[in-house]
C-alpha positions in Angstrom: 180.9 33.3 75.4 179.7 31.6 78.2 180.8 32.3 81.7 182.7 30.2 84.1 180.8 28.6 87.1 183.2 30.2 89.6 182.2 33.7 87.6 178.5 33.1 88.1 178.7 32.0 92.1 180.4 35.0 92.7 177.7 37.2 90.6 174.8 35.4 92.8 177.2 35.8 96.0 176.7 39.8 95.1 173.0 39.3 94.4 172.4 37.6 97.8 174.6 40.3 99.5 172.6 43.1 98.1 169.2 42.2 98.7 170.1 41.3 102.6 171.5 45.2 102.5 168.2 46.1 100.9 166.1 44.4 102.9 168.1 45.4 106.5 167.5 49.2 105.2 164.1 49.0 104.9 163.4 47.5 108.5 165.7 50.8 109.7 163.3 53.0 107.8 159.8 51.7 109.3 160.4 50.0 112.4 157.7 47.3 113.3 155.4 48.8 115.6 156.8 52.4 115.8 154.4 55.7 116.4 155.3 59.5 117.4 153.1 61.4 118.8 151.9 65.4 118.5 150.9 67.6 121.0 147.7 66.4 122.2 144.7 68.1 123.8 142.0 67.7 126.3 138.7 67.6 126.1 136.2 67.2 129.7 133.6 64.8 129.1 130.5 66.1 131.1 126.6 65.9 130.9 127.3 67.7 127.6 129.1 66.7 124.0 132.4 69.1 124.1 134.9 68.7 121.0 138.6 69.3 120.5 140.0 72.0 118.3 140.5 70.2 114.6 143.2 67.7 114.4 146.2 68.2 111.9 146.8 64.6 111.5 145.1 61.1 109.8 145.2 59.3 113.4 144.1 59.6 116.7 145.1 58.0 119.9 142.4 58.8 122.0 142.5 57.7 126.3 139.7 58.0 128.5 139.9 58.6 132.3 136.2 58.0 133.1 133.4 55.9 130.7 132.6 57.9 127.9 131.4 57.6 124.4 133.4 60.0 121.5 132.6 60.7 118.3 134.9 62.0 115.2 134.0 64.3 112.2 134.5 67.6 111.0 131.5 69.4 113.8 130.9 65.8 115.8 128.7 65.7 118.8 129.2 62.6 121.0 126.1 60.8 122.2 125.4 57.5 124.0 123.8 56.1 121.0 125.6 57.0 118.6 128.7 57.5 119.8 131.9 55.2 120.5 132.1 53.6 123.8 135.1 54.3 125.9 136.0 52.1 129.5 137.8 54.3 132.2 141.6 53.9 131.2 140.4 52.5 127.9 143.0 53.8 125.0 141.7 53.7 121.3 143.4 54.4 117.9 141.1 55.9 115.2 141.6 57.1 111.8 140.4 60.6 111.1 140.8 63.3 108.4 143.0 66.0 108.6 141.7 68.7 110.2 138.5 66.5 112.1 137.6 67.1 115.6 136.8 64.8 118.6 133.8 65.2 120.8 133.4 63.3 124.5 130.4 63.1 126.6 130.4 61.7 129.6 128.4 57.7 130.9 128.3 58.0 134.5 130.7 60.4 135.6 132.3 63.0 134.5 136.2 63.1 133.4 139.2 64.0 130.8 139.5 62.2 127.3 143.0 62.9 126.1 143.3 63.2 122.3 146.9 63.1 120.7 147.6 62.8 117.3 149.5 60.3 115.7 152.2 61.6 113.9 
């Protein structure tokens, strides 16, 4: 038996109504441009490659208060040619494995690279 228009309105009316609901939920569950962060650590970038204690996380934010290059990895030492070039006040996100470390060495002058995980 086929149903009546005013039947099949109000069954798409329902259909609309539940995907806005479903679709409003999942913007509450991952907000656009959200991060928390862990504790994070510091490392001194001087004339020598230092490295962080390992990581529990997949991220990094890593900020730099003097030019310095960095490296990731599960021993990494940080080196001008090899490593990745930081700008004084220069904030970076990199993906590590769980459990990597971070290693700073220092351009010109020595200073702090902060390393907190993304969580």
């Amino acid at each position: 038996m086929p149903l009546h228009p005013s039947h099949l309105e109000a069954a798409h009316a329902a259909n609309r109504a539940a995907e806005d609901t479903l679709a409003a939920a999942r913007l509450r569950a991952a907000p656009i441009g959200s991060r928390a962060y862990g504790a994070g650590q510091q490392v001194a970038s001087g004339a020598a490659s230092a490295q962080t204690t390992a990581i529990a996380a997949a991220e990094v934010l890593i900020h730099a208060s003097a030019a310095c290059y960095v490296a990731t990895g599960a021993n990494p030492v940080a080196a001008a040619t090899t490593g990745i070039p930081l700008n004084a006040g220069e904030k970076l996100l990199v993906r590590i494995t769980s459990g990597d470390k971070v290693a700073a060495i220092q351009n010109a002058a020595a200073g702090v690279v902060n390393v907190v995980p993304v969580v």
